[in-house]
RODOVO-26784 format. One record per residue (C-alpha): x, y, z. Coordinates in steps of 0.5 Angstrom, whole numbers, always signed. Layout:
    xx    yy    zz
     X     Y     Z
...
This chain:
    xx    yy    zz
   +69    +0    -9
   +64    -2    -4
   +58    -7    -4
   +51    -7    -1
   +47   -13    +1
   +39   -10    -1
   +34   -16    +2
   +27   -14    +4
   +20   -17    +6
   +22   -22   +10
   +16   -22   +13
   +17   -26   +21
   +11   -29   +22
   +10   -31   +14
   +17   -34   +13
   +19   -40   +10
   +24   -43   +16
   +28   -47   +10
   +30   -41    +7
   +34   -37   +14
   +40   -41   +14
   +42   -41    +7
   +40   -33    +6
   +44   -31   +12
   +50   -36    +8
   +50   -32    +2
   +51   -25    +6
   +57   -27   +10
   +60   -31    +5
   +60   -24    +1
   +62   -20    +6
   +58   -13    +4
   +60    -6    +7
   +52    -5    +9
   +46   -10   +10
   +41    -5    +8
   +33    -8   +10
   +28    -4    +6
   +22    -6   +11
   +16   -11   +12
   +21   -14   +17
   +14   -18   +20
    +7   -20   +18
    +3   -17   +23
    +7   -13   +27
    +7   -17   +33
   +11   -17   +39
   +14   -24   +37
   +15   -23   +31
   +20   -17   +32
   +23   -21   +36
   +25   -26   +31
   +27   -21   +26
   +31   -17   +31
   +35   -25   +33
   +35   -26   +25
   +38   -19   +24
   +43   -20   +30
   +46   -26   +27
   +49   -21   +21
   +55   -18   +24
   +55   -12   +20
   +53    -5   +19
   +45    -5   +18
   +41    +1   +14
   +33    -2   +16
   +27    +3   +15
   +20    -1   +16
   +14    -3   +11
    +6    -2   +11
    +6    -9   +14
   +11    -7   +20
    +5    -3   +23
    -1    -6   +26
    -6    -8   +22
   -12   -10   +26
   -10    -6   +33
   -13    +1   +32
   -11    +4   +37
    -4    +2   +36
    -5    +3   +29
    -6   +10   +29
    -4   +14   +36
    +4    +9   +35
    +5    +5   +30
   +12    +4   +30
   +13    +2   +37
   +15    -4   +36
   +20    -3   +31
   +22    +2   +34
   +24    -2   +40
   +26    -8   +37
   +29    -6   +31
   +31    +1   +30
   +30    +8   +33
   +33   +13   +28
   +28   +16   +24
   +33   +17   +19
   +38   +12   +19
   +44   +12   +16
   +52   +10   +13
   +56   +14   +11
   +64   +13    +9
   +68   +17    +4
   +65   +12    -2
   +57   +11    +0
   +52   +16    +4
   +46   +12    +5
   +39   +15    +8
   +34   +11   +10
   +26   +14   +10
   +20   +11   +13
   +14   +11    +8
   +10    +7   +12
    +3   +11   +14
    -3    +9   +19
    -8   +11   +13
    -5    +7    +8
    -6    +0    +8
    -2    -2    +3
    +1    +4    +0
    +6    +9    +2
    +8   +16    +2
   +13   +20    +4
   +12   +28    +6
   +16   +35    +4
   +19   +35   +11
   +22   +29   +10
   +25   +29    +3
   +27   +36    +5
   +31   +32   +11
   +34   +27    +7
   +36   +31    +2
   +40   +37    +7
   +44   +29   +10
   +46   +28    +3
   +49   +37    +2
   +56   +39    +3
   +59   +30    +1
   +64   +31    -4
   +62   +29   -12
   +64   +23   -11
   +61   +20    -6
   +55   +16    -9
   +48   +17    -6
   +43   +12    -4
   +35   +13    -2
   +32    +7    +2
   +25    +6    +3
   +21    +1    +3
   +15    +3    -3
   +17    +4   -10
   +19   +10   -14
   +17    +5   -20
   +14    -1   -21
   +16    -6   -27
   +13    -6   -33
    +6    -8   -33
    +5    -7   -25
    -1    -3   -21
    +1    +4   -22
    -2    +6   -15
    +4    +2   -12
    +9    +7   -14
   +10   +12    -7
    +6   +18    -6
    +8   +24    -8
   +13   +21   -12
   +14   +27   -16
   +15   +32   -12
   +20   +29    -8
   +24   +26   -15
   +25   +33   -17
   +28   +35    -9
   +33   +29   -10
   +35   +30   -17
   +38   +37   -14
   +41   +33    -9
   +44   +29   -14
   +41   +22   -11
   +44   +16   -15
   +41   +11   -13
   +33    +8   -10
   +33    +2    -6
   +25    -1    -5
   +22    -7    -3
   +14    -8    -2
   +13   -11    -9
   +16   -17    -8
   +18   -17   -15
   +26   -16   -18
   +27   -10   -21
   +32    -5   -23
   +31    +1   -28
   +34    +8   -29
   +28   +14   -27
   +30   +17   -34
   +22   +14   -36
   +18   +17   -32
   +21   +22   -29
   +23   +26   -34
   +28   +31   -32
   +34   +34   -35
   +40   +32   -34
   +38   +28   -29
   +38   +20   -28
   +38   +15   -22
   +38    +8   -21
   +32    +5   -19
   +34    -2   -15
   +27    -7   -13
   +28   -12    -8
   +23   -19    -9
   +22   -23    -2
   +28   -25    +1
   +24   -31    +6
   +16   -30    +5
   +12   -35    +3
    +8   -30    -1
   +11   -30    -7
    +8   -26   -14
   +12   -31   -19
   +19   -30   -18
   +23   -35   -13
   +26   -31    -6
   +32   -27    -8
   +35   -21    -5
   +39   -16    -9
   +48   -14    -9
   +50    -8   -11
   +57    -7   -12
   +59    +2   -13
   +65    +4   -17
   +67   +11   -18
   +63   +12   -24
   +60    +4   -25
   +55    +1   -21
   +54    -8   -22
   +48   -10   -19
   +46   -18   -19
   +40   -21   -17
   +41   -27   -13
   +34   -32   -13
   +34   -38    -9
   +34   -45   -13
   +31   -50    -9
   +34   -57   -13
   +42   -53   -11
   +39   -51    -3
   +43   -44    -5
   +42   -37    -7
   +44   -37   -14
   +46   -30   -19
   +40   -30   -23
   +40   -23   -27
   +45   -17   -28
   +45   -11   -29
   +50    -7   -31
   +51    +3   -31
   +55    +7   -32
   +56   +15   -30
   +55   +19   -35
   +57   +28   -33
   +51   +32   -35
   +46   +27   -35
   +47   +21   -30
   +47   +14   -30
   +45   +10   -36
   +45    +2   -38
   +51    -1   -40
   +54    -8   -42
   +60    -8   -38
């Protein structure tokens, strides 16, 4: 068994300063295997802002998978923008392209789909599918295989289909090949988990697709600040949604969501 914290869009500069203690309290006290970060660490990519994030994220002694958002370039530096758009995150918060963690049970890869041409949109290129698949080539069948980026492979029900990733279909089909089970995102700021048996349609193939709400920002769409737990078996997967509760000053379970692996045709919902 292992377990993942999933937080996303904390959005130093926009934060909600009450929220930090708790939130960092609720990690620890769960003891995860891995904090996994999928991106818009900041509100404007500002130098002081990386800098809270990274002081923040040095308060959680623990493994960390962080890939950046749309808001974690600059948005009114052009020149920044567009000839390095990721200095500062990289500098501050990570320089790996494609972070990972891998033990004998998880490999997890994360992937930057931020672009300097999108304002708020996301994209992710041939090349980098490719990458992430080549990571995952060779692991034992057993090992679950998880994707983080910070755009959506779907969007809940209801929701502005130009949010999903670009070249979403593309890379499903690569990844379903390399036998990913499971997608973490953010951007929405909305909770959601689903399997990507609707939309993707491809046979024999079903993975998990696990949206992170705000974790600390003060711009909420609707839905309290909450952050996702994941908790891998050999062939289960629990995934619970913490959200906060201002009246108890707490991060408190608000949903949960229950799969199972089934051979031959992925993950399905279950009710255990």
């Amino acid at each position: 068994m292992r377990t993942i914290v999933h937080v996303s869009d904390l959005h130093f500069g926009a934060v909600d300063p009450t929220l930090l203690s708790p939130l960092r309290e609720a990690i620890l006290g769960i003891r995860p295997d891995v904090l996994v970060v999928s991106g818009d660490l900041t509100q404007r990519a500002r130098k002081s802002q990386f800098e809270a994030a990274r002081a923040y994220l040095a308060t959680l002694d623990l493994p960390q998978i962080v890939v950046p958002g749309n808001h974690d370039i600059p948005l009114y530096d052009l020149v920044r923008r567009f000839f390095s758009p990721l200095t500062r995150f990289r500098k501050f918060i990570s320089n790996e392209a494609l972070p990972v963690f891998f033990d004998d049970e998880i490999a997890i890869v994360g992937v930057n789909t931020a672009r300097s041409l999108t304002f708020k949109g996301g994209r992710i290129n041939v090349a980098q599918v490719r990458a992430v698949a080549d990571r995952f080539e060779g692991l034992p069948e057993a090992v679950t295989r998880i994707v983080v980026t910070h755009h959506p492979f779907e969007v809940p029900p209801g929701g502005d289909e130009s949010d999903v990733l670009g070249r979403a279909p593309m890379a499903m089909a690569e990844f379903a090949r390399a036998e990913v089970d499971v997608f973490l995102s953010g951007h929405l700021h909305l909770s959601n988990t689903v399997t990507t048996a609707q939309r993707y349609r491809i046979e024999g193939f079903a993975a998990i697709v696990v949206q992170a709400g705000t974790a600390t920002s003060t711009r909420e769409r609707g839905e309290q600040n909450a952050f996702n737990v994941l908790r891998i078996g050999r062939n289960d997967l629990h995934i619970q949604t913490l959200a906060w509760a201002p009246s108890q000053g707490a991060y408190l379970p608000s949903a949960e969501k229950c799969f199972t692996y089934l051979r031959g045709t992925g993950w399905h919902a279950s009710n255990a």
